[in-house]
LOPALUM-664768 format. One record per residue: residue number from 1; residue in three letters; x negated, y negated, z negated of N, C-alpha, C in turn. Coordinates in pm, 1 decimal. Example, Ala and Ser with C-alpha at 12.3 -4.5 7.8 and 13.67 -1.06 7.14 Angstrom:
% residues 2
NODE    i   aa       nc1       nc2       nc3      cac1      cac2      cac3       cc1       cc2       cc3
NODE    1  Ala   -1319.0     569.0    -780.0   -1230.0     450.0    -780.0   -1320.0     330.0    -780.0
NODE    2  Ser   -1285.0     225.0    -708.0   -1367.0     106.0    -714.0   -1290.0      -3.0    -787.0
END
This chain:
% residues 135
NODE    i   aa       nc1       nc2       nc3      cac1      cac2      cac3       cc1       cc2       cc3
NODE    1  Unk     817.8    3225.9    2480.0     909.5    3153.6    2392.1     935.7    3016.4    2453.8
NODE    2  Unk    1077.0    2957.0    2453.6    1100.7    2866.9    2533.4    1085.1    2728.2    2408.2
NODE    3  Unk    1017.3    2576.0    2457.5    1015.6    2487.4    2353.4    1120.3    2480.3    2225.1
NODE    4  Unk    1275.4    2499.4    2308.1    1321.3    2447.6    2180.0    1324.4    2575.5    2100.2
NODE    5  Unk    1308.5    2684.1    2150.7    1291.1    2824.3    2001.0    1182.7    2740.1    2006.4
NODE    6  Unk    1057.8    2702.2    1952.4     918.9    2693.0    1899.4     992.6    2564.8    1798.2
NODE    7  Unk    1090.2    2469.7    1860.4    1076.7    2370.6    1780.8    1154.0    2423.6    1640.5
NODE    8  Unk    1296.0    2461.1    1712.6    1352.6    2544.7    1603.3    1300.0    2607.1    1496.7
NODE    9  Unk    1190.8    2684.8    1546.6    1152.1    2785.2    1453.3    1019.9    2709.1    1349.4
NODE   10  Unk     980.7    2602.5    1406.1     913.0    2476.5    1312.9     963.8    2442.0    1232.9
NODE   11  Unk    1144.1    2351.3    1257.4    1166.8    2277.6    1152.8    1225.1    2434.0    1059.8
NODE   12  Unk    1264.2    2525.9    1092.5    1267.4    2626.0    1023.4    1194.5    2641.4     878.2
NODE   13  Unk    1090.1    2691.7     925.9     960.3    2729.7     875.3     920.8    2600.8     772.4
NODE   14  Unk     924.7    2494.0     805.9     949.5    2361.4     718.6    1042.8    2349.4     607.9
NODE   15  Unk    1147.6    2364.5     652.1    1282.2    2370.2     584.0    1256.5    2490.8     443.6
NODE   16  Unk    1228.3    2566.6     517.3    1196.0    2716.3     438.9    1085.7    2672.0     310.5
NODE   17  Unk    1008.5    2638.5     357.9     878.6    2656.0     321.8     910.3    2510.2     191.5
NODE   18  Unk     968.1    2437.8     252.4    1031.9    2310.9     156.0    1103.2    2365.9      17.7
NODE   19  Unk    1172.7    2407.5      80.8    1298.9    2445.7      -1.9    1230.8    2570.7    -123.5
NODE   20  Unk    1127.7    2651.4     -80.8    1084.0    2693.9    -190.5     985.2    2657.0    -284.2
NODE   21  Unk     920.9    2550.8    -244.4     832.7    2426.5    -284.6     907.2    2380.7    -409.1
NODE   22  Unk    1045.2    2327.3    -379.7    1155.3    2294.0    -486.3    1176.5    2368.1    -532.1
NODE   23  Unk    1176.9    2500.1    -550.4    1256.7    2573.2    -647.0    1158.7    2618.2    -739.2
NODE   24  Unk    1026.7    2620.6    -679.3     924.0    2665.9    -798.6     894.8    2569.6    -879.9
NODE   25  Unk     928.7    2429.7    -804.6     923.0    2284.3    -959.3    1004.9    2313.9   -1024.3
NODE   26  Unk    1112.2    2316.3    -968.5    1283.4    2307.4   -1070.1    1246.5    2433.9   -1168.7
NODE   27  Unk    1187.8    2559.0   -1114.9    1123.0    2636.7   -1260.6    1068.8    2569.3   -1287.7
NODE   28  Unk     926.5    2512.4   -1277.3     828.3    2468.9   -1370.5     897.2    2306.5   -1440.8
NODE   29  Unk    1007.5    2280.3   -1411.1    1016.0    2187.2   -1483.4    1102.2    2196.4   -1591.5
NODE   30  Unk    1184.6    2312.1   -1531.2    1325.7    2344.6   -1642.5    1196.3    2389.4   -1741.9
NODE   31  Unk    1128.5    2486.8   -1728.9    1056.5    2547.6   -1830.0     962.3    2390.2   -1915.6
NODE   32  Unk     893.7    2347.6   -1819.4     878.3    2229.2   -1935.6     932.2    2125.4   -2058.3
NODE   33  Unk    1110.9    2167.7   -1990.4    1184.9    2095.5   -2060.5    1226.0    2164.6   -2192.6
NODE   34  Unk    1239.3    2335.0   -2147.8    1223.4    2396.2   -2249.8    1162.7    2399.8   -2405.7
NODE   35  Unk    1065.6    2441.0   -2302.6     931.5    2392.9   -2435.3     911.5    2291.8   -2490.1
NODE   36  Unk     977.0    2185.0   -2481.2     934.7    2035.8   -2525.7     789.2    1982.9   -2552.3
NODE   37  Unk     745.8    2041.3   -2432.7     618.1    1991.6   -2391.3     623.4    1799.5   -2367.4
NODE   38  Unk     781.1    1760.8   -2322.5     767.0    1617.1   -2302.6     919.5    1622.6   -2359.1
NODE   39  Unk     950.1    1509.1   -2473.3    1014.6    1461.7   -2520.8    1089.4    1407.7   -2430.4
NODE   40  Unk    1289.8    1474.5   -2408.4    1408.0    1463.4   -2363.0    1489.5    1283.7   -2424.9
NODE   41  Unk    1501.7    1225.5   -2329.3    1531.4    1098.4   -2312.1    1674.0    1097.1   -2402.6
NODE   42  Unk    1764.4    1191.0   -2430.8    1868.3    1211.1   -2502.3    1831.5    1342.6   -2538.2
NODE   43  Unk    1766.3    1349.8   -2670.1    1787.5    1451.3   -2778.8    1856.6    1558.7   -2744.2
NODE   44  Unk    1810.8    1685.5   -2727.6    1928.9    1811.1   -2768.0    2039.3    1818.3   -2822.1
NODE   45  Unk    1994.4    1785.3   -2991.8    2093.0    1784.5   -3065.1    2186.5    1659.2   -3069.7
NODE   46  Unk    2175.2    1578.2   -2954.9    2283.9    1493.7   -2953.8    2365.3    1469.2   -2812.8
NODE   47  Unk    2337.5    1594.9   -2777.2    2455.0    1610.6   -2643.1    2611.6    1635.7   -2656.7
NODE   48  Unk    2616.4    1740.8   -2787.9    2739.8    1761.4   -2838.8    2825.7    1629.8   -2860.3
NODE   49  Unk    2748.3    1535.3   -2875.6    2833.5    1386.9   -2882.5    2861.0    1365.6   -2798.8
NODE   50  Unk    2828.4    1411.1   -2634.9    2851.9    1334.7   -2562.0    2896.3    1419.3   -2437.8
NODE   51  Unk    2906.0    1532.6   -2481.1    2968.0    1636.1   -2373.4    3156.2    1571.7   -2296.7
NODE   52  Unk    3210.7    1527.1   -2404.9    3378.0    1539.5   -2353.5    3388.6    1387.4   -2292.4
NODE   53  Unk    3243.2    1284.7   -2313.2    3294.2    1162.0   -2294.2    3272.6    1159.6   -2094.9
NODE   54  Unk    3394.5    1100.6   -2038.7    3391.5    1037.9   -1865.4    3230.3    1000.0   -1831.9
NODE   55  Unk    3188.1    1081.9   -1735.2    3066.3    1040.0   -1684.4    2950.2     885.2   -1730.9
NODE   56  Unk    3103.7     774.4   -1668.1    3061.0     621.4   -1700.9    3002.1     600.5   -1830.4
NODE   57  Unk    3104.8     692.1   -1972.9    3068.0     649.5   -2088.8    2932.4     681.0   -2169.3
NODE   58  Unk    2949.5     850.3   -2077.6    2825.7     918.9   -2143.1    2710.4     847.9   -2100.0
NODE   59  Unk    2682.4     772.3   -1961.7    2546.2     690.4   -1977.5    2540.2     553.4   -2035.8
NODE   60  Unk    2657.6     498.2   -2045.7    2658.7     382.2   -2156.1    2572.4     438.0   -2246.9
NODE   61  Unk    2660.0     514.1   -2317.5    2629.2     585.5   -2462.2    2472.9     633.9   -2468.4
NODE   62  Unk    2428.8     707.5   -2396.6    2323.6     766.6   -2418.1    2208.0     651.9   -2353.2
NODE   63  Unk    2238.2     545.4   -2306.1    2144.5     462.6   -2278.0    2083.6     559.3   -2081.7
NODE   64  Unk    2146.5     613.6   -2015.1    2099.8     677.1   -1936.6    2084.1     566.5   -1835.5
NODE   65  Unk    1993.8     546.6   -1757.0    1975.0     439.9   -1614.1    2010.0     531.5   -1461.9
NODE   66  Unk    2080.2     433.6   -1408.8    2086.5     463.3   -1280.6    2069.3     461.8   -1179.7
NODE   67  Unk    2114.1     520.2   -1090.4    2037.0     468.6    -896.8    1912.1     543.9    -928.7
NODE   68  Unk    1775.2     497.0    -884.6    1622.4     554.5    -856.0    1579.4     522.7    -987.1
NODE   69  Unk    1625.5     450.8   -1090.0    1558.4     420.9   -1201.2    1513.4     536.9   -1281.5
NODE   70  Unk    1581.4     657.3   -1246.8    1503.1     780.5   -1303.8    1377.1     804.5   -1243.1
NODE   71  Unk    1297.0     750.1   -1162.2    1185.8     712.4   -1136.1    1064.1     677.8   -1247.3
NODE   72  Unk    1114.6     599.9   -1308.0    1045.5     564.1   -1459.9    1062.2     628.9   -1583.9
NODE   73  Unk    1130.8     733.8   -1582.0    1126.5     832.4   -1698.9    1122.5     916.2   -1656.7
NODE   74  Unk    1034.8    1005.7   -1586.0     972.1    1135.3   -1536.5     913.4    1160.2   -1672.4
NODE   75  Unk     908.6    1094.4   -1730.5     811.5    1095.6   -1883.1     886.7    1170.5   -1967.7
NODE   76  Unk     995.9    1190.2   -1944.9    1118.3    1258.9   -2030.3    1136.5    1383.0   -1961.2
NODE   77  Unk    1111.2    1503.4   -2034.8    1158.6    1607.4   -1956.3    1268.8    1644.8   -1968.1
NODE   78  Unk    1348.3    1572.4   -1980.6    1514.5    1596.4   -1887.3    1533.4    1534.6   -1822.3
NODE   79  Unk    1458.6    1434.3   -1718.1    1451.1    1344.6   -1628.7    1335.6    1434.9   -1523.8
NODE   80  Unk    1240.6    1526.2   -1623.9    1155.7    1555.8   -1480.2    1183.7    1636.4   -1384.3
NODE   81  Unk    1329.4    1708.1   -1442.7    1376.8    1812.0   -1266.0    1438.9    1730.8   -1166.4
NODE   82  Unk    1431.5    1564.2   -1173.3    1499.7    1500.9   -1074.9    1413.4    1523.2    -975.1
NODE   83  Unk    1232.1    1533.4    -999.7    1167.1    1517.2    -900.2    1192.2    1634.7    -801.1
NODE   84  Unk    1136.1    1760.4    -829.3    1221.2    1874.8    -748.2    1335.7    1865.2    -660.0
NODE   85  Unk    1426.5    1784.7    -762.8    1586.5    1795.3    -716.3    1573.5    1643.1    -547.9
NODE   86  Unk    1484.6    1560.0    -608.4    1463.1    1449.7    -483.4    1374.4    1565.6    -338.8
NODE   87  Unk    1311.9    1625.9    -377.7    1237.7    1681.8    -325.7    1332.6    1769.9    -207.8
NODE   88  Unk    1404.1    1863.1    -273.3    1497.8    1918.0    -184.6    1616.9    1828.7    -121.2
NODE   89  Unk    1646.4    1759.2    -172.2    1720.0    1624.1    -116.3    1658.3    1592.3      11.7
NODE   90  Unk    1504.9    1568.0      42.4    1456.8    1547.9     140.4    1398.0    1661.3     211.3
NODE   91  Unk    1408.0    1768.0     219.7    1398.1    1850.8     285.2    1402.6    1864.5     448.6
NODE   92  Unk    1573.8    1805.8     456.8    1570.7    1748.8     621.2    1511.4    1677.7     655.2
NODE   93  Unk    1425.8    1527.2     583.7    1382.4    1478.6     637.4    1264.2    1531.0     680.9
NODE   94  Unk    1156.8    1627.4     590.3    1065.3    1657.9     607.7    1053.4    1746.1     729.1
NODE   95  Unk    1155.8    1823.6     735.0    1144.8    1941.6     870.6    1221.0    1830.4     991.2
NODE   96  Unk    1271.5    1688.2     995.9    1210.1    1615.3    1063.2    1115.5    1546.7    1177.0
NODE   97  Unk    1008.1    1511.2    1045.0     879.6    1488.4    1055.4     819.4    1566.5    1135.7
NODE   98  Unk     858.9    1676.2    1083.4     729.5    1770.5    1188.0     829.1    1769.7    1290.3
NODE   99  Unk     951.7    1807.8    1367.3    1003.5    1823.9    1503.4     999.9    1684.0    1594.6
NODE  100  Unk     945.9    1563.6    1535.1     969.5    1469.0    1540.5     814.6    1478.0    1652.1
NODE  101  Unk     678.3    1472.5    1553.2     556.8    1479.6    1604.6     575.5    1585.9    1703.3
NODE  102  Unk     617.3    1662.0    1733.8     652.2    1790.1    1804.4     684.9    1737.9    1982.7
NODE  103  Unk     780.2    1669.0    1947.7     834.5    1590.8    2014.6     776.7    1464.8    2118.3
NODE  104  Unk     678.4    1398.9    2035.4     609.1    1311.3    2086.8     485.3    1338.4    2138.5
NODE  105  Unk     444.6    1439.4    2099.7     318.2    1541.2    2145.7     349.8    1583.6    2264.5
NODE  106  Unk     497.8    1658.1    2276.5     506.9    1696.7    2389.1     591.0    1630.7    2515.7
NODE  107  Unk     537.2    1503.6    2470.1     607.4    1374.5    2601.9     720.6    1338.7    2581.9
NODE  108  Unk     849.6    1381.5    2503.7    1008.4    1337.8    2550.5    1002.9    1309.6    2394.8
NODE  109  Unk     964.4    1134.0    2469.8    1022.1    1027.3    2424.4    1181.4    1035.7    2365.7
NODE  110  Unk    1253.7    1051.2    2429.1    1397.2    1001.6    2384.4    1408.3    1121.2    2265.7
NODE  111  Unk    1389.0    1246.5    2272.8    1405.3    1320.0    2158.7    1351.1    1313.9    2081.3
NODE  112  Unk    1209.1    1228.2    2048.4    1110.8    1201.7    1935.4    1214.9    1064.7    1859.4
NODE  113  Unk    1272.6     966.6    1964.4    1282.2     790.6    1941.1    1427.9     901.4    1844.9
NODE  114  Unk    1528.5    1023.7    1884.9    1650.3    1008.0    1815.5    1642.4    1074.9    1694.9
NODE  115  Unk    1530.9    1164.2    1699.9    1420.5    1221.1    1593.0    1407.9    1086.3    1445.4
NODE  116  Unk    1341.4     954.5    1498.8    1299.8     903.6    1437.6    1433.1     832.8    1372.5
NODE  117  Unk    1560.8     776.6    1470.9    1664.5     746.6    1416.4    1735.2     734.6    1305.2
NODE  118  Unk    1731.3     928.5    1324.5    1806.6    1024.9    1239.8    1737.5    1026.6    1101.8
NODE  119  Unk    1585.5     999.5    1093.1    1533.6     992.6     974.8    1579.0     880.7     909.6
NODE  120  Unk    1575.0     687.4     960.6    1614.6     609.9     966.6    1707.4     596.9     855.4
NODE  121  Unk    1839.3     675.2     921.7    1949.5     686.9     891.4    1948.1     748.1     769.5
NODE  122  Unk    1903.7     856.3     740.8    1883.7     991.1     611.8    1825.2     934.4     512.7
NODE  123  Unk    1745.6     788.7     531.9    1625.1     748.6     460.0    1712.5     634.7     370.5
NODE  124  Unk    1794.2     565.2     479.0    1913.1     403.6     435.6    2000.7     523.3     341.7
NODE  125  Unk    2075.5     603.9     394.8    2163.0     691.3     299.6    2127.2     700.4     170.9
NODE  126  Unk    1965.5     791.3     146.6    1937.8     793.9     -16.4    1883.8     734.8     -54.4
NODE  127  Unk    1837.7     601.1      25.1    1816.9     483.2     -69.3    1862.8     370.7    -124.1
NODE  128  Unk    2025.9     374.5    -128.4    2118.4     324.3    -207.3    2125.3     195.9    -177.5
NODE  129  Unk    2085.7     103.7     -35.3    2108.5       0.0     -11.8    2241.9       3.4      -6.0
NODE  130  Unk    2289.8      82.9      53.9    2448.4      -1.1     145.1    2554.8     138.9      32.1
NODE  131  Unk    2631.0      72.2     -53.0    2679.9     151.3    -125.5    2872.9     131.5     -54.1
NODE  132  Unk    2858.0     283.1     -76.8    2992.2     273.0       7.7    3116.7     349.8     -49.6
NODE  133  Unk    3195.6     402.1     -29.4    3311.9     502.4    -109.7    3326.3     399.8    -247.6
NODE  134  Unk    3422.9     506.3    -282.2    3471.5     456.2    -461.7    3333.6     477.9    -571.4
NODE  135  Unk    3219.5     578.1    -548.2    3159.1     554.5    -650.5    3078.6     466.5    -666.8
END
């Protein structure tokens, strides 16, 4: 097997292995939300109020926070499938990580340093410093 099939088939296997990591939270969390095992930050029965209103209004209205601030209400289980949902969000970065060490293990520098870049970059993106477009 030639390096880059081995690396390939790493961040693969990462990616893979990630991605179903997330999907068994996003069950276990939808199902928590279900059950109202943890009290929903906006009520059930008061979504119908707020189904037809423009994105902007409905978090006025419902008091919803934005950017990472869903960070602090994981406590709400309609806030706790964000974690899952961050989780697969970073997925690339994680299969990454490992092609990254892969990389530097096996001497070439420049593909570990554009390795590390690219995370860099993926990392400034979802962490909402530099806000860009219309939204």
């Amino acid at each position: 097997m030639n390096p880059a099939d081995d690396t390939q088939l790493s961040y693969a296997r990462t990616l893979d292995w990630a991605a179903k990591l997330g999907f068994l939270l996003l069950l276990a969390t939808f199902a928590i939300y279900l059950t109202g095992l943890l009290s929903p930050h906006v009520p059930l029965e008061d979504l119908p109020r707020y189904w037809s209103l423009p994105a902007s209004h409905y978090l006025k209205a419902a008091q919803v926070p934005t950017g990472w601030a869903w960070l602090w209400e994981l406590h709400h289980g309609d806030f706790l499938n964000f974690g899952p949902i961050a989780i697969l969000a970073a997925v690339a970065i994680w299969g990454y990580l490992g092609v990254g060490y892969k990389f530097f293990r096996q001497g070439e520098m420049v593909m570990g340093i554009i390795v590390i870049l690219e995370i860099m970059v993926l990392t400034l993106a979802a962490s909402g410093i530099f806000q860009m477009g219309g939204h």
